[in-house]
C-alpha positions in Angstrom: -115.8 1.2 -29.3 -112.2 2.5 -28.9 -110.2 0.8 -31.6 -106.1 -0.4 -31.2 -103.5 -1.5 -33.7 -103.1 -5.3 -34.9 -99.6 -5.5 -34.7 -97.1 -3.1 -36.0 -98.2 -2.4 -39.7 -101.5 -4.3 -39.0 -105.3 -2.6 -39.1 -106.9 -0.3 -36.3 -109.9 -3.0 -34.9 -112.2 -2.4 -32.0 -110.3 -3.1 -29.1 -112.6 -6.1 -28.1 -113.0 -8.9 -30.8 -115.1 -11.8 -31.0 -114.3 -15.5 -30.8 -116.4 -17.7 -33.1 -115.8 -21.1 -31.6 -119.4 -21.4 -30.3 -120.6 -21.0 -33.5 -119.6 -24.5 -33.9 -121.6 -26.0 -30.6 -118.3 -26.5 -28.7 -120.4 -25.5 -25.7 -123.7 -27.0 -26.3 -125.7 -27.2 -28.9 -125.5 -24.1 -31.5 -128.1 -22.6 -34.0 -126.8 -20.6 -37.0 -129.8 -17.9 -36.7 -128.7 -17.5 -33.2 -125.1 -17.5 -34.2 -125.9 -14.4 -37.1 -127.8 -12.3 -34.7 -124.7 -12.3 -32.2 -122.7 -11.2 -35.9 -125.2 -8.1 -36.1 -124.5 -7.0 -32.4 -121.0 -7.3 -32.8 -121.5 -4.9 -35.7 -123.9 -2.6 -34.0 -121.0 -2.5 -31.3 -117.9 -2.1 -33.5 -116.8 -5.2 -32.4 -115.0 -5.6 -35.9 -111.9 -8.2 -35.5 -113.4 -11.7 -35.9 -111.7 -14.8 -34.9 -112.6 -18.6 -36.1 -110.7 -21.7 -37.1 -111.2 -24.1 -39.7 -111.6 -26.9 -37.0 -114.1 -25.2 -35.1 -116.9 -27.6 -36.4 -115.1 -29.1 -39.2 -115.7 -25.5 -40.9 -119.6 -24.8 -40.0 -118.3 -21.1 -37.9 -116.6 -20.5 -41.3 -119.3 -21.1 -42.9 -121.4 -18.9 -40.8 -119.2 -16.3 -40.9 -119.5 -16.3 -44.7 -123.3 -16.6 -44.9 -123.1 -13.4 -43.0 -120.6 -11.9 -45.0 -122.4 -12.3 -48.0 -125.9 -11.2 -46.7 -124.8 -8.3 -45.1 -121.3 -7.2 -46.4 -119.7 -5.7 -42.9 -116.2 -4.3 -42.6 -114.4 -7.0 -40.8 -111.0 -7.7 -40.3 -110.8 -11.9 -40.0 -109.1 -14.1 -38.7 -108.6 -18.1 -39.0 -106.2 -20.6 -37.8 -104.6 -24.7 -39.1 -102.6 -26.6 -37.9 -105.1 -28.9 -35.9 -106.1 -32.7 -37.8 -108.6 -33.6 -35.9 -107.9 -37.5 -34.7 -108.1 -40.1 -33.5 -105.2 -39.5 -33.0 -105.6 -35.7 -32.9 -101.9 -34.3 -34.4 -100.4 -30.9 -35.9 -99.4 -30.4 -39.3 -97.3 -27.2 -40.2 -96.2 -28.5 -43.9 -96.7 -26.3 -46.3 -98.9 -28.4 -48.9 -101.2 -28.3 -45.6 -101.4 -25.2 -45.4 -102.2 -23.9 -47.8 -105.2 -26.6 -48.7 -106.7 -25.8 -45.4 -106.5 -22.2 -46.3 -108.3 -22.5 -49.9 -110.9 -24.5 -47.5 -111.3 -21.8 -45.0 -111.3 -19.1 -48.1 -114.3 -21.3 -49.4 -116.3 -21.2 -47.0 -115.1 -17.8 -45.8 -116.1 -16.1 -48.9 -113.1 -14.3 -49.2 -110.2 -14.3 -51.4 -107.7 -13.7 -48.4 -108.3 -13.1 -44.8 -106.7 -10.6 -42.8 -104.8 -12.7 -40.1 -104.0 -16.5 -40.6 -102.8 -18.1 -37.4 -100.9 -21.6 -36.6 -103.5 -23.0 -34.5 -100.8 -25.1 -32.9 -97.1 -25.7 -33.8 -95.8 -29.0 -34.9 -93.1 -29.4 -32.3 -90.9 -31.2 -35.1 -90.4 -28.6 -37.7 -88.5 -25.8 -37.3 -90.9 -22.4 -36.7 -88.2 -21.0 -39.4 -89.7 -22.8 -42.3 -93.6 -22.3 -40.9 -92.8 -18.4 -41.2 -91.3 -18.6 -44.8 -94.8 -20.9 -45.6 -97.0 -18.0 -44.4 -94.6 -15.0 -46.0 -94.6 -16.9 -49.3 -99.0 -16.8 -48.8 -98.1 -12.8 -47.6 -96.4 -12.1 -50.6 -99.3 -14.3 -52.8 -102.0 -11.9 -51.2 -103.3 -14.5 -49.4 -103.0 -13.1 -46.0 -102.2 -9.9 -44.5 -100.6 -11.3 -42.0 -99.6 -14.4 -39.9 -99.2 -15.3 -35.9 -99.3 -18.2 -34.1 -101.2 -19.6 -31.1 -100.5 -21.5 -27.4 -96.5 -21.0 -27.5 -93.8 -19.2 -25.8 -91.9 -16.5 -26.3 -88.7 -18.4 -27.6 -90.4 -19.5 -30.2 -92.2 -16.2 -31.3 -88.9 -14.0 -31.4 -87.4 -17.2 -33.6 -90.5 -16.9 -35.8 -90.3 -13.1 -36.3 -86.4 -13.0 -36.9 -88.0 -14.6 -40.3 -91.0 -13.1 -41.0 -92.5 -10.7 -38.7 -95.8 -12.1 -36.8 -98.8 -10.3 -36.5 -100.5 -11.3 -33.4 -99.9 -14.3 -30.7 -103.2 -16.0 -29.5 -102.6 -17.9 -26.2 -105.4 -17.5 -23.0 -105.3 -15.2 -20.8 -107.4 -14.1 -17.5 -107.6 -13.7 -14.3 -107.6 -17.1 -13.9 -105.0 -18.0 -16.6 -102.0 -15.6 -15.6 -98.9 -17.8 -18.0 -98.6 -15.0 -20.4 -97.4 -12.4 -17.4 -94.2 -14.2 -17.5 -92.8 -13.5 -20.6 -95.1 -13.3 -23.4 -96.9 -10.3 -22.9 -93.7 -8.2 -23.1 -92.3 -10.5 -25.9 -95.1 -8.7 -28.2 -95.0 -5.7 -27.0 -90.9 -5.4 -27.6 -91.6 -7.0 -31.0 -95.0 -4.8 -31.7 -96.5 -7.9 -32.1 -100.6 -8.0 -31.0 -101.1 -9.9 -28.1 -105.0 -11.6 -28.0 -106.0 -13.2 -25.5 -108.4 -15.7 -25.9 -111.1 -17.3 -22.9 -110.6 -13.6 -21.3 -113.9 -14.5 -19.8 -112.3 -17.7 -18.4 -114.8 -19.6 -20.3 -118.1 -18.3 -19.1 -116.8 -18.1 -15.4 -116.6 -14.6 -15.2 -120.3 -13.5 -16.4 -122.9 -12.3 -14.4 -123.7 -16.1 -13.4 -120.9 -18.5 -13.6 -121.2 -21.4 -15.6 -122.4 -24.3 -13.9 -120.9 -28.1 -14.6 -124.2 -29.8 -13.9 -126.2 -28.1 -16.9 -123.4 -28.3 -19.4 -124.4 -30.2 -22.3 -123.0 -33.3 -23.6 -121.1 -31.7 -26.4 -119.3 -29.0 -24.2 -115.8 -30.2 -23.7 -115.8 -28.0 -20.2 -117.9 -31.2 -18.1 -113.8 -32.7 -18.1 -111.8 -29.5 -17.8 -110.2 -29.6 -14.4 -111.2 -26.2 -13.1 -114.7 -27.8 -13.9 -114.6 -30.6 -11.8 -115.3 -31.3 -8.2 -113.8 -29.8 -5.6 -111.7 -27.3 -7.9 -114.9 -25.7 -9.2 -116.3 -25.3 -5.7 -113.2 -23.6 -4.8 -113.1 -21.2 -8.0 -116.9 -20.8 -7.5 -116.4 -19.1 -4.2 -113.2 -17.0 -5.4 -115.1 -15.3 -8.6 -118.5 -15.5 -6.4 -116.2 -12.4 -4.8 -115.6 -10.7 -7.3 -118.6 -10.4 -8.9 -120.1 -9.2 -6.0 -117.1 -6.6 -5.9 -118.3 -5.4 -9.6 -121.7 -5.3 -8.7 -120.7 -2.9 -6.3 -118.9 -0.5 -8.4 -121.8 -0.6 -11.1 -120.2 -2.5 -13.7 -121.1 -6.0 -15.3 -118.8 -9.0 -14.3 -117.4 -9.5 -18.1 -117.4 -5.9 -18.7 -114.8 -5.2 -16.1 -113.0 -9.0 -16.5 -112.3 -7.9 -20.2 -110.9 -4.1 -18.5 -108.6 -5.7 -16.3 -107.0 -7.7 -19.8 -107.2 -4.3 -21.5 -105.2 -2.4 -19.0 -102.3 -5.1 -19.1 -101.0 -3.2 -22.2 -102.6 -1.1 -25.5 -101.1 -4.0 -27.6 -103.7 -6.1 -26.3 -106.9 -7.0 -28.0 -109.3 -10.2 -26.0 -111.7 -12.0 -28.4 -114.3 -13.2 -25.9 -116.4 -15.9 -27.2 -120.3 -16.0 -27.2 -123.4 -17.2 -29.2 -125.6 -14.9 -28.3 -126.3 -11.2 -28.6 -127.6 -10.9 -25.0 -124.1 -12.2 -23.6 -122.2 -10.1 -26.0 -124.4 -6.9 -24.7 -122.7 -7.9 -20.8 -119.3 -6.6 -22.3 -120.1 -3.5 -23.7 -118.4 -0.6 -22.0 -115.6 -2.6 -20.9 -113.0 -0.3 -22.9 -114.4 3.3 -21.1 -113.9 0.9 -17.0 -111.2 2.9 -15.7 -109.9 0.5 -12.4 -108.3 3.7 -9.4 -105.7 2.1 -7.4 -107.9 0.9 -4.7 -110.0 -1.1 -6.9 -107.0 -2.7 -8.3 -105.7 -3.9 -4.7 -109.6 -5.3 -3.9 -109.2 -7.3 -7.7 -105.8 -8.4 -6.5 -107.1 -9.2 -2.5 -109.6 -11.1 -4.5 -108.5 -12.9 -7.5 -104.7 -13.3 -6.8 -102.3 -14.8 -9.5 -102.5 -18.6 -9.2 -106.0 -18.4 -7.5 -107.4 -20.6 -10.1 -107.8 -24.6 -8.2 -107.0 -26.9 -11.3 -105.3 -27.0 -14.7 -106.4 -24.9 -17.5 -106.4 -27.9 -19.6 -106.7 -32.1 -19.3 -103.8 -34.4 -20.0 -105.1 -35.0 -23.4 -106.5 -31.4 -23.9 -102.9 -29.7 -23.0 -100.7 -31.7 -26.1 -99.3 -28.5 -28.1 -98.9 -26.3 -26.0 -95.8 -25.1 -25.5 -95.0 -24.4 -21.8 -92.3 -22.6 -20.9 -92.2 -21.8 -17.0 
């Protein structure tokens, strides 16, 4: 795996990472053995930079990050995020008594006694991002963290952020079929050397060998209401990746190993944490980082997954409050 920088003075990390949210059965029912033999791939891969939250299943893909931790002692550069109290009525809390409790609870159950990269899951519209960043540089200079960054906002409000203390990484989605970052935050990191990840690269299981199909979902998987799951806009987006996999079957390559290239050529500050459960789906991206698109293939990618293809929002009404939209 060909490794890139997080963030200016940050570590050198595979340049794909792994999102841990299905740990936690967000799509359907998870199982922690299944969930620590996707952790040994990741390592057998070099697939190094691991990403989790301390909402994703009220702690249980901390916790079996830390199992895993602790049995088998890997090199891994970690990530977590807060900010997220869970509702009714779901809200954001940036204080810094917060904080730092929900980091002593993800350190728990992490294992660790700091973690590499501690995000703001989402901002808390109210307080100024100026006295979030001195929270997270007092926890830098504590040894808490290594580093901070934030997660669904704009560009605005990361260059006000890093005026104060510099940011890490910015975590906001990003695929083909999510193209928001392209206007303006993408080069906001990259002027600030600040890591841009993408998360969903894989536009949340679309863009696999099969796509992901609304009718089998589980009760638990929050995708049965997303909007680009629902009739007729997942007909329509169906048909549109339909193409394109086709189109990478053509060239040789697997459908998320060259959805992941495409995020990878958008910059070297870039580093995608697909999401999976399983080894086997984790296996489909391997060789992504060696995909090298020639102009021609970049026209057909284009011809068939323009910007804006996507029919439907990203997220539901309820789904979409915190996230800072800025075009």
């Amino acid at each position: 795996m060909k490794t890139r920088k997080l963030g200016a003075n940050g570590p050198e990390v595979g340049a794909i990472g792994l999102g841990c949210m299905s740990f936690a059965g967000f799509f359907g029912a998870a199982d922690d053995e299944v969930s620590l033999a996707c952790l040994d791939a990741a390592v057998e891969a070099g697939i190094d930079f691991w990403d989790t939250s301390n909402i994703y299943g009220m702690g249980r893909s901390e916790r079996v990050i830390g199992r895993y931790l602790a049995e088998r002692k890997p090199k891994v550069v970690l990530a977590t995020k807060v900010g997220i109290v869970p509702g009714p009525p779901r809200r954001f809390d940036n204080a810094e008594d917060h904080i730092r409790a929900e980091l002593e609870g993800s350190l728990t159950r992490l294992g660790r006694s700091k973690v590499e990269l501690y995000y703001i899951h989402r901002r808390e519209a109210e307080r100024p991002v100026e006295e979030v960043a001195e929270t997270m540089g007092k926890l830098i200079q504590e040894g808490l963290i290594d580093g901070w960054g934030l997660s669904e906002i704009a560009p605005a409000t990361l260059r006000r952020a890093h005026a104060t203390v510099p940011v890490t990484a910015v975590q906001n989605e990003y695929s083909l079929w999510s193209r928001q970052p392209e206007l303006g935050m993408i080069r906001a990191c990259r002027d600030l050397g600040v890591a841009f990840v993408p998360f969903s690269p894989l536009a949340r299981g679309m863009l696999g060998e099969t796509s992901v199909d609304p009718a089998r979902m589980e009760a638990t998987d929050w995708r049965a209401t997303s909007p680009r799951f629902v009739a007729p806009n997942y007909g329509y987006n169906l048909a549109a990746i339909d193409g394109f996999r086709d189109f990478c079957r053509s060239r040789g390559w697997s459908v998320s190993a060259a959805a992941l290239a495409w995020v990878l050529e958008k910059g070297d500050h870039l580093i995608p944490i697909p999401g999976t459960r399983t080894a086997a789906h984790l296996q489909e991206w391997l060789g992504a980082d060696e995909i090298v698109f020639t102009d021609a293939d970049r026209a057909e990618i284009d011809r068939l997954l323009p910007p804006g293809f996507a029919h439907g929002d990203r997220y539901g009404d309820a789904q979409t409050i915190g996230v800072e939209r800025y075009c």
